[in-house]
C-alpha positions in Angstrom: -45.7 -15.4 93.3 -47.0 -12.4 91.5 -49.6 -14.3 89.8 -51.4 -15.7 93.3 -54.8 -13.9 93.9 -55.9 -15.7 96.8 -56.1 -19.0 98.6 -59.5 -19.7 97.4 -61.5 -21.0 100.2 -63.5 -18.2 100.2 -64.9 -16.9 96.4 -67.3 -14.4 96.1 -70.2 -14.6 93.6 -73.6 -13.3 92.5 -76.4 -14.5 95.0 -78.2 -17.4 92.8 -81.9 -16.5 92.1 -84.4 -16.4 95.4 -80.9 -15.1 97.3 -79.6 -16.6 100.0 -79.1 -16.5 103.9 -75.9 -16.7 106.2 -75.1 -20.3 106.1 -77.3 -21.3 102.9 -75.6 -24.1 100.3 -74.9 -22.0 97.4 -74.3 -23.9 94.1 -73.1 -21.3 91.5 -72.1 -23.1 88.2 -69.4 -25.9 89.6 -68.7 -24.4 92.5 -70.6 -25.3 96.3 -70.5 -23.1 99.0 -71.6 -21.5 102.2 -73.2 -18.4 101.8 -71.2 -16.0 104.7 -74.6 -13.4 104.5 -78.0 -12.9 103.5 -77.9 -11.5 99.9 -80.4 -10.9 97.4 -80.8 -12.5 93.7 -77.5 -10.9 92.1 -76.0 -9.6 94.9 -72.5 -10.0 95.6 -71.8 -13.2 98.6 -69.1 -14.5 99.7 -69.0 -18.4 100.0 -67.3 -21.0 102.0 -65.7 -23.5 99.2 -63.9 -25.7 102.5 -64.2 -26.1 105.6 -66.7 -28.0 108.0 -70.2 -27.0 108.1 -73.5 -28.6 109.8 -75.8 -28.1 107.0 -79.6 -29.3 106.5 -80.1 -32.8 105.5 -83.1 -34.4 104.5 -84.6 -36.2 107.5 -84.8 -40.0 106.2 -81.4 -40.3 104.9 -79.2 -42.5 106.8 -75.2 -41.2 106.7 -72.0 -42.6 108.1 -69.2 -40.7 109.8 -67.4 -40.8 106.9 -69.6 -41.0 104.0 -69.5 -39.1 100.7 -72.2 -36.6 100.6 -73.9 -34.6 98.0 -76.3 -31.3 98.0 -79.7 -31.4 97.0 -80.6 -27.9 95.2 -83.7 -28.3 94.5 -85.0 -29.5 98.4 -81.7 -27.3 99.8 -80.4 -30.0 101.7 -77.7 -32.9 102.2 -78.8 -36.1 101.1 -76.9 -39.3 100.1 -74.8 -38.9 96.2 -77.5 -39.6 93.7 -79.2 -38.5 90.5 -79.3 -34.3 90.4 -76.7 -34.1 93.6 -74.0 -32.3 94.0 -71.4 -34.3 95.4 -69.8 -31.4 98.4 -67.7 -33.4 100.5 -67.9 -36.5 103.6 -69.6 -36.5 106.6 -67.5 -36.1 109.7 -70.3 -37.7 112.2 -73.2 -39.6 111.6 -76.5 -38.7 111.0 -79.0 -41.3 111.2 -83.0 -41.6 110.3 -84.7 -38.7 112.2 -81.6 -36.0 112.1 -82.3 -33.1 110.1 -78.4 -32.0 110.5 -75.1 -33.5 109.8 -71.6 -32.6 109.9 -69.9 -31.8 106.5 -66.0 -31.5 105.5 -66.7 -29.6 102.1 -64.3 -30.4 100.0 -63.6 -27.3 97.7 -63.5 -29.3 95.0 -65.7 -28.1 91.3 -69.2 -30.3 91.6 -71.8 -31.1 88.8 -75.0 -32.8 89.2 -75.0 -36.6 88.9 
């Protein structure tokens, strides 16, 4: 097709304010990703919109192999789908009480807060 750019699961965008580090959530607009550098505020980074990641997640919330998960921008963490979350994808393995890491399937999909 001579219309096809590219496959999309990587889209690069201007570093949100405060930057970001290899392997930060990035939430640009409707679009989640993984930041593939460290880049400043404005800086061009290229982000991860699928595939599995372990990302932070907020230590007290309990998640499912399995379970819809959503990104916390404000804390920069996983957490459970809630108010101001970005839904980003399931959980592949459980993370209970205690873990601040889980297993993510992103799934490339445009996100707004709920």
């Amino acid at each position: 097709m001579k219309n096809h750019i590219q496959e999309g699961r990587m889209i690069t965008v201007a570093a949100p304010a405060g930057g970001v580090n290899s392997g930060d959530g990035v939430v640009v607009g409707a679009l989640f990703g993984v930041a593939s550098k460290t880049a400043a505020a404005g800086e061009t980074v290229t982000i991860a919109t699928t595939g599995v990641f372990d990302l932070p997640k907020l230590a007290s919330a309990v998640i499912a192999a399995g379970d819809p998960v959503a990104w916390d921008d404000t804390a920069k963490q996983v957490n459970v789908p809630g108010t101001g979350r970005y839904p980003i994808g399931v959980a592949i393995e459980a993370a209970g009480n205690g873990a601040t890491i889980v297993r993510v399937r992103l799934d490339g999909v445009a996100t707004a807060a709920a």
